[in-house]
C-alpha positions as a printed NumPy array, in Angstrom:
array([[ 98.779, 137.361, 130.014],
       [ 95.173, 138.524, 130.349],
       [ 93.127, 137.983, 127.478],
       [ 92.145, 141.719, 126.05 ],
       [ 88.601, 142.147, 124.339],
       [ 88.909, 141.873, 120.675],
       [ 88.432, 144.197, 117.917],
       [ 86.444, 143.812, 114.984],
       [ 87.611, 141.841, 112.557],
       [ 91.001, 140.986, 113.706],
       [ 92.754, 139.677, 116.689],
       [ 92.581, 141.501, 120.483],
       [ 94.954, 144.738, 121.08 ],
       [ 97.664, 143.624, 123.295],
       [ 98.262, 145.829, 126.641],
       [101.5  , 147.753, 126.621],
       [102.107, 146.401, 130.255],
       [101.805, 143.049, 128.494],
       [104.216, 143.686, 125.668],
       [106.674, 145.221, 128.112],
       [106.735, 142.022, 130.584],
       [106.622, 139.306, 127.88 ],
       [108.889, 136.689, 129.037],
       [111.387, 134.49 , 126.908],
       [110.628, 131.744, 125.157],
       [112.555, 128.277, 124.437],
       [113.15 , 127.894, 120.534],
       [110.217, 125.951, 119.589],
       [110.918, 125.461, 115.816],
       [113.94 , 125.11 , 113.381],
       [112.219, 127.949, 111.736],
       [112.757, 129.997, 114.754],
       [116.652, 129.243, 114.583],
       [116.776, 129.846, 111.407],
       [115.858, 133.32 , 111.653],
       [117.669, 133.912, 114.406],
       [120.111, 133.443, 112.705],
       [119.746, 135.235, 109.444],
       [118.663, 137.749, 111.953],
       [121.917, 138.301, 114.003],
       [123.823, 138.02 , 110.203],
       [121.831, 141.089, 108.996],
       [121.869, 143.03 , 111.851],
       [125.992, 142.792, 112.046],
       [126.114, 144.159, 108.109],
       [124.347, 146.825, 108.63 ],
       [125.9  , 147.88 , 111.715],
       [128.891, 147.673, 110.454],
       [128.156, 150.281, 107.961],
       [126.514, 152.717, 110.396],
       [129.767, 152.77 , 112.432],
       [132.595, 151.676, 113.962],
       [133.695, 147.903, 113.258],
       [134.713, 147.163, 116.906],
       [131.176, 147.873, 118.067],
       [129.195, 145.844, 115.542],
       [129.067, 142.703, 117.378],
       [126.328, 144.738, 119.736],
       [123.592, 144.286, 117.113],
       [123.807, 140.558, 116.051],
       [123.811, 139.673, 119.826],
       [120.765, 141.768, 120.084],
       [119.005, 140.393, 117.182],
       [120.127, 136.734, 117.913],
       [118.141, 136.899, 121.333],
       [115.338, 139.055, 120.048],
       [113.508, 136.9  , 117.438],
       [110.763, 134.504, 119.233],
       [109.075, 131.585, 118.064],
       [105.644, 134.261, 118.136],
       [105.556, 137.802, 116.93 ],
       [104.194, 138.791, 120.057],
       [107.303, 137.401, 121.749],
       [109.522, 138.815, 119.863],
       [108.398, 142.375, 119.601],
       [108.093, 142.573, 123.253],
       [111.628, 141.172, 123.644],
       [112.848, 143.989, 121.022],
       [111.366, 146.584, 122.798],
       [112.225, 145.035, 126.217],
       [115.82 , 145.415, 124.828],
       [116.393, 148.582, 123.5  ],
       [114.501, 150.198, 126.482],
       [117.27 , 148.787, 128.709],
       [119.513, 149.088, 126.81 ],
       [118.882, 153.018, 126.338],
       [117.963, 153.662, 130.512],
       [121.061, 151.815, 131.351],
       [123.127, 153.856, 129.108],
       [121.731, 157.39 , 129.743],
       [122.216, 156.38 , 134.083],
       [125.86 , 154.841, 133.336],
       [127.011, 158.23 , 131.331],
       [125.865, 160.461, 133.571],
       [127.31 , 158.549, 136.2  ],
       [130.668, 158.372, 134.943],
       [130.864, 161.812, 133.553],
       [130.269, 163.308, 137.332],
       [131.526, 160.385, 139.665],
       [134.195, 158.549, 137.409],
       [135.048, 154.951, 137.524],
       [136.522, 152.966, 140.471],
       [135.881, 149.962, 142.179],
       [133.666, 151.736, 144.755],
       [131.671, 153.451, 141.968],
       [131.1  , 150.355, 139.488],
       [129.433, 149.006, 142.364],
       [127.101, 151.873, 143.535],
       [125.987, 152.125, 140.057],
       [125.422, 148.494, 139.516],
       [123.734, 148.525, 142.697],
       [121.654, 151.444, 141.513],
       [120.882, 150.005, 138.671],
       [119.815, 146.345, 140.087],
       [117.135, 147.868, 142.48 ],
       [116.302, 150.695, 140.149],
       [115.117, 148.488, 137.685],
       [112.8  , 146.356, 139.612],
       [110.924, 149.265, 139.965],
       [110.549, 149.674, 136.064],
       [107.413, 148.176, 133.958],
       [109.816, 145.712, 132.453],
       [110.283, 141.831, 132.589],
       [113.082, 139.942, 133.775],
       [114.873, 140.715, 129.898],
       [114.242, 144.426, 130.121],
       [115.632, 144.52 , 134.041],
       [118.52 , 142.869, 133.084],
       [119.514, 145.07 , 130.046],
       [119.539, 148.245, 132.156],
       [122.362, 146.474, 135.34 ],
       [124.376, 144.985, 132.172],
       [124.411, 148.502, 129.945],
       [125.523, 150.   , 133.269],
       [128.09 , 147.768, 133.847],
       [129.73 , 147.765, 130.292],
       [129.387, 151.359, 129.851],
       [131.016, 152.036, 132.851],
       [134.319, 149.883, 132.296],
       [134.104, 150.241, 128.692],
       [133.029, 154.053, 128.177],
       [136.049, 155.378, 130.283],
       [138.586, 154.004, 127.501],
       [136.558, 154.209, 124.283],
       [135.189, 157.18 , 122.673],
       [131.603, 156.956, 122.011],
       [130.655, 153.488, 123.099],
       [128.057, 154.765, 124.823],
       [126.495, 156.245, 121.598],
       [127.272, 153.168, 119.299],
       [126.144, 150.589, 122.168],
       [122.245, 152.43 , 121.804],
       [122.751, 152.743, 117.87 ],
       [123.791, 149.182, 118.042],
       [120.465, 147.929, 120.122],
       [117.84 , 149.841, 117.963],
       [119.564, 148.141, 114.781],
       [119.575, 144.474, 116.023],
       [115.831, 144.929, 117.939],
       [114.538, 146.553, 115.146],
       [115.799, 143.61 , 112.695],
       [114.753, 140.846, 114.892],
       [111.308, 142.459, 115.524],
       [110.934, 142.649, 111.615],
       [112.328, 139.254, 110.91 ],
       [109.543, 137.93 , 113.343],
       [106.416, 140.07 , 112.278],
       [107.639, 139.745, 108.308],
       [108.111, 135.349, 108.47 ],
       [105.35 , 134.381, 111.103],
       [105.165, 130.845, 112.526],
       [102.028, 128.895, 112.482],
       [100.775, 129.012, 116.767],
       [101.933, 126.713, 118.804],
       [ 98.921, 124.489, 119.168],
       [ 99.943, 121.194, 118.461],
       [101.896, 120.946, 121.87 ],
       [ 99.106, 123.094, 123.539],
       [ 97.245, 119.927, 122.901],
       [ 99.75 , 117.664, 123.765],
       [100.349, 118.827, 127.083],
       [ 96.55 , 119.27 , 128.005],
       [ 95.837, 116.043, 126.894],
       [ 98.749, 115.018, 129.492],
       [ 96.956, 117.033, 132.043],
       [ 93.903, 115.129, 131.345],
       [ 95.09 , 111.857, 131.252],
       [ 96.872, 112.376, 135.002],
       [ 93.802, 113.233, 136.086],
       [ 92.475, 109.635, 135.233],
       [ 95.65 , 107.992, 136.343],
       [ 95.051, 109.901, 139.667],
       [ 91.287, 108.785, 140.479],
       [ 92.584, 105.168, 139.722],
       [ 95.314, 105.326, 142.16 ],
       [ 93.243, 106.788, 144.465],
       [ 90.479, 103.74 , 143.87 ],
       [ 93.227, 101.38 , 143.695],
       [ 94.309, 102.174, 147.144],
       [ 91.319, 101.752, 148.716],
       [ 91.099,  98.204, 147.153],
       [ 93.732,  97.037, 149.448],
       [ 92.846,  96.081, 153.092],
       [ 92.447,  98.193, 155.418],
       [ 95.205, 100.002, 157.967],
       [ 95.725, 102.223, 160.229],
       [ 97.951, 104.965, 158.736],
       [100.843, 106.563, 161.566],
       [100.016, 109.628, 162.912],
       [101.388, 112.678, 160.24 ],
       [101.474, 110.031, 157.366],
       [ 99.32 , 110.252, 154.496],
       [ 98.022, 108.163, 151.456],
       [100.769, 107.892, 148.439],
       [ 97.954, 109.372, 146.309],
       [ 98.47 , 112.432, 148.305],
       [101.791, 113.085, 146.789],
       [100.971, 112.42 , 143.226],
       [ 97.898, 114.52 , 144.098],
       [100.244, 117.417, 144.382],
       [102.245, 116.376, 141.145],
       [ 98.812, 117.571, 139.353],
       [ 99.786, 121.42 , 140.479],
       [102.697, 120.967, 137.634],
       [100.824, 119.728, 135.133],
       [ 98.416, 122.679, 135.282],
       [101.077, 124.832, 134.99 ],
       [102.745, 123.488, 132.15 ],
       [ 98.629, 122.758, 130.302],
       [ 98.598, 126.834, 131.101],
       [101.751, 127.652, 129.628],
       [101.81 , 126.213, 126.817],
       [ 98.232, 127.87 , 125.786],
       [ 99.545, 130.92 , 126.4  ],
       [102.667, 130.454, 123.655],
       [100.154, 129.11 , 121.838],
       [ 97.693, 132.402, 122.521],
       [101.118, 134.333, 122.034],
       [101.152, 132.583, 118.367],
       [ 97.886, 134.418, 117.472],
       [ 98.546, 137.766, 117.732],
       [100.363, 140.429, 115.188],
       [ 99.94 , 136.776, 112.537],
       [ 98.257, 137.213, 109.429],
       [ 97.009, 133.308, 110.33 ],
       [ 95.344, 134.692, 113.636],
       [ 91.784, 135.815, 112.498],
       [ 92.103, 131.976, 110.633],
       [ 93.632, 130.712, 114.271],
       [ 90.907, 132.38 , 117.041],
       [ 88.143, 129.092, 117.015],
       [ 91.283, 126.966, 117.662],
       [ 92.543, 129.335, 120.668],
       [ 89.019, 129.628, 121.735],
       [ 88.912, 125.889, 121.613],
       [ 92.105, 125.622, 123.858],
       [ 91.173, 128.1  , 126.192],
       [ 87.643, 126.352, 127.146],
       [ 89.426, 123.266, 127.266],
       [ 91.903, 125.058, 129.837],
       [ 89.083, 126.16 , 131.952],
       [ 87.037, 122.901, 132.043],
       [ 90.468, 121.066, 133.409],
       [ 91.039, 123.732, 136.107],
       [ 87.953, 122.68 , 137.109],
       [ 88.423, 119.235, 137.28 ],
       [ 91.607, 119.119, 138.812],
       [ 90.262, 121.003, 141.85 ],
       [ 87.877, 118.59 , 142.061],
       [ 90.169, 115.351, 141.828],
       [ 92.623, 117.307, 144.598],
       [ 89.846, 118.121, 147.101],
       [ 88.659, 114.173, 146.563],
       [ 92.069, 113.066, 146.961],
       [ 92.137, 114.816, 150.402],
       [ 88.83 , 114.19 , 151.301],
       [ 89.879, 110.013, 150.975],
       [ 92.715, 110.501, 152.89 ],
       [ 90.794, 111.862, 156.136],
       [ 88.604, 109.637, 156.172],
       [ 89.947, 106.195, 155.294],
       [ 92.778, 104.383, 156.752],
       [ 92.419, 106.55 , 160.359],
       [ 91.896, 104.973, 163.388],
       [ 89.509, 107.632, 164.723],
       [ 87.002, 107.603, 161.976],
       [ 84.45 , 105.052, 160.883],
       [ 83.31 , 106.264, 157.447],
       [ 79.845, 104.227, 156.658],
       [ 80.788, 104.175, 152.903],
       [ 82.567, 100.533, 152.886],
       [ 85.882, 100.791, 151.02 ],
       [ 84.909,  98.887, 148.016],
       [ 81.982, 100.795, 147.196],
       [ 84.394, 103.801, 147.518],
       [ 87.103, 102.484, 145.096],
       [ 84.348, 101.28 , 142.852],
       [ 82.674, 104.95 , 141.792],
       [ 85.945, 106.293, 142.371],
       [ 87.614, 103.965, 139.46 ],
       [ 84.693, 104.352, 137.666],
       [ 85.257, 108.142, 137.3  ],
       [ 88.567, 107.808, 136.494],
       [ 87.233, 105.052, 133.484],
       [ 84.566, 108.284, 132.711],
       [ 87.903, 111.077, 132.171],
       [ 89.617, 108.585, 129.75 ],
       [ 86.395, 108.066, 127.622],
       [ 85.592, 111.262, 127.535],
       [ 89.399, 112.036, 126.648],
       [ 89.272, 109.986, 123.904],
       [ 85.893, 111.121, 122.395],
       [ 83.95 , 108.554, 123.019],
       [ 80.193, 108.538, 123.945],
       [ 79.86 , 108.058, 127.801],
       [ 76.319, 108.315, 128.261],
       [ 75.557, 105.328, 129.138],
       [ 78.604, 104.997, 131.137],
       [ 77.793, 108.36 , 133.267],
       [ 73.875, 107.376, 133.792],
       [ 74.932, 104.11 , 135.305],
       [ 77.486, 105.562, 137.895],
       [ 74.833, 108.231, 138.422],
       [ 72.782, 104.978, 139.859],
       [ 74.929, 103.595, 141.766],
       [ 75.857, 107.004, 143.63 ],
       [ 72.194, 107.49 , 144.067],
       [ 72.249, 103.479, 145.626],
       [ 74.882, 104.224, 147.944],
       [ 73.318, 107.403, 149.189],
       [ 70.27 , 105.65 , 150.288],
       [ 72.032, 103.022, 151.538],
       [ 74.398, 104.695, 154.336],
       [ 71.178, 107.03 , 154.884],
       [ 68.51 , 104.586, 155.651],
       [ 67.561, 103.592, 158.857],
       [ 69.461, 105.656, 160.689],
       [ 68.747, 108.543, 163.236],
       [ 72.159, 110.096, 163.16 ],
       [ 72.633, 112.313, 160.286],
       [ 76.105, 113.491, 161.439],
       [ 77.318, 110.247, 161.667],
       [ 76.468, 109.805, 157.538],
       [ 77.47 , 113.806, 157.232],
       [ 81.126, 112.256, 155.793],
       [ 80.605, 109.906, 153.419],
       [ 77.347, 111.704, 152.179],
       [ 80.031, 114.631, 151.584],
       [ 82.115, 112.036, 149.737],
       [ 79.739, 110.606, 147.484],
       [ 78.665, 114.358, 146.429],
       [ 82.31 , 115.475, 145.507],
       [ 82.357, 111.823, 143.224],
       [ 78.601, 113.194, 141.48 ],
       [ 80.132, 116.805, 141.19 ],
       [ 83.264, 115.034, 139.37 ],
       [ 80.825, 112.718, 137.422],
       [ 78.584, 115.587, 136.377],
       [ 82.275, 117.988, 134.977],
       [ 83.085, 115.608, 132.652],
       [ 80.024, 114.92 , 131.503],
       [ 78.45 , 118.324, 131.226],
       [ 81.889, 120.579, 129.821],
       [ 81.73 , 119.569, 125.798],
       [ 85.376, 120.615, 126.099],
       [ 86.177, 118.732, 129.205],
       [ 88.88 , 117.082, 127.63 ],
       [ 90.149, 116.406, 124.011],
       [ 87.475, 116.589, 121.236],
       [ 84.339, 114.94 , 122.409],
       [ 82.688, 114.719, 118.612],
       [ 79.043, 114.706, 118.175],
       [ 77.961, 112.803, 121.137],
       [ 78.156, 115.283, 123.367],
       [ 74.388, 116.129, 122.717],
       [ 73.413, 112.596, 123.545],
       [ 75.367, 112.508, 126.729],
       [ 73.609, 115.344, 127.85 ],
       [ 70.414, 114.353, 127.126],
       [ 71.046, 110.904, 128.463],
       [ 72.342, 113.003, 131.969],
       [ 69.076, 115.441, 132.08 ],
       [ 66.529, 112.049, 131.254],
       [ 68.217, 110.805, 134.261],
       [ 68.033, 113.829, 136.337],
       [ 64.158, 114.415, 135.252]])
């Protein structure tokens, strides 16, 4: 979900596009259950006073699946709801009041319905209300005297009570495992550069043609971490908005959502090294002039740089010496010799290792809370630089 600009004094406006195409969310808290719950109870009493008995079990099921762990979530699943729920209706009665039902007609409608509503501004919950309506009201409607009617009724009473149970008891944002699972994220990232320099510790081989380093494959596990870091700030963003605790909340989402950014970031950067070490070591037909231990060595000494940094820990010091050493091994594959494009490779490699080096030291939110020595690390980085 894009982020909208905010308005003064309270939390951004959220997109109807947005609202209409918010997905479902797992249960996050017992809180949530628990007014599901009382939810789906409230919704069937007052339904059943509205109308007909037989119908009333319409409203607690839409209630029940309505409320969210956010109130963002759970008005757009309300309105995702009855919207269906009302299209899929209005198609099915018209359908059956000028067609009729039979086998052959249930299933032009349903198919009418299944391709008609990909083409409507709804998520996967809205879509899904419209082929379902269709399909009740159509075997139902033909034996049952206003079902059609009751079956809307029905939908407005359980979304609107869900909606209201979720705007009228907000949950606190879901930051706490927004954390957690960036602070996963980050840690892989370290786990990867030392597999990587742990690799090229071993002697050297000549891998078969087609086969690649196993750091290539846990490389590729890092594409499902993002994901999951990214999701989970989004139900945490979702958490924000329509809460009275949002305006309280936004330094902590803006927190979050830096933190995303700097890891997105880094994690392109660890992937392209990761790839970039697998073409050139461990191939018969190329002769990188960075040795292999000099390799592993900056490359395990990154990784040591993430976790510091993840932990909040000054790594000043730390970064200024690896800065050295990248600077040593520059001028050490580049003296002396008259062929530039024979250095071109490992030159390349040892300025994707000081790109890495200078991420996590330069992003303050790079990973975790870095505390107040962030100012000292950069300072340390620029006195080294000047």
């Amino acid at each position: 979900m894009p982020t909208p600009p905010a308005t003064p004094g309270g939390t951004p406006p959220v997109p109807l596009r947005d609202l209409l195409t918010t997905p479902t969310r797992p249960a996050g808290t017992y809180l949530t259950l628990v007014k599901a719950a009382l939810a789906a109870g409230i919704a069937f009493e007052v339904a059943r006073h509205f109308g007909p008995a037989r119908f009333a079990f319409l409203a607690p099921v839409v209630a029940l699946f309505t409320v969210q762990g956010s109130a963002l979530s759970t008005l757009g699943q309300g309105v995702q709801r009855v919207l269906g729920n009302v299209v899929g209706v209005a198609l099915a009665s018209v359908w059956v009041e000028f067609v009729g039902v039979s086998w052959w007609s249930l299933s032009i409608a349903l198919f009418a319905a299944l391709a008609g509503s990909r083409l409507l501004p709804l998520g996967y919950v809205g879509q899904s209300q419209v082929s379902l309506s269709v399909l009740l009201t159509v075997v139902v409607a033909s034996g049952t005297a206003g079902y059609g009617v009751w079956r809307v009724l029905d939908t407005v009473i359980g979304g609107m009570i869900g909606i209201a149970m979720g705007v009228l008891v907000p949950e606190r944002p879901a930051f706490g495992p927004a954390r957690a699972a960036q602070d996963a994220w980050a840690l892989n990232l370290a786990v990867q550069l030392e597999a990587i320099a742990a690799e090229l510790a071993e002697p050297a081989r000549v891998l078969p043609e087609g086969a690649s380093h196993e750091f290539i494959q846990s490389s590729r596990g890092l594409h499902q971490l993002a994901t999951d870091g990214r999701t989970a700030t989004l139900i945490a963003a979702e958490g924000v908005f329509f809460n009275p605790r949002g305006r309280r909340e936004q330094h902590e989402l803006a927190r979050l959502r830096r933190n995303e950014r700097a890891l997105v970031r880094l994690s392109l950067q660890v992937r392209v090294l990761s790839l970039t070490v697998d073409q050139l070591y461990d191939r018969g037909e190329v002769d990188p002039r960075l040795s292999r231990g000099t390799a592993s060595y900056l490359i395990g000494s990154t990784g040591e740089l993430v976790r510091e940094r993840r932990a909040g820990r000054s790594v000043g010091p730390m970064a200024a010496a690896l800065r050295t050493r990248i600077a040593q091994s520059v001028s050490a594959i580049t003296s002396g010799t008259e062929d530039a494009y024979a250095v071109l490779d490992s030159v390349s490699l040892l300025g994707r290792i000081e790109q890495l080096r200078q991420e996590v030291v330069a992003d303050q939110m790079a990973v975790g809370d870095l505390g107040p020595d962030v100012e000292e690390d950069l300072a340390d980085d620029e006195a080294v630089g000047g």
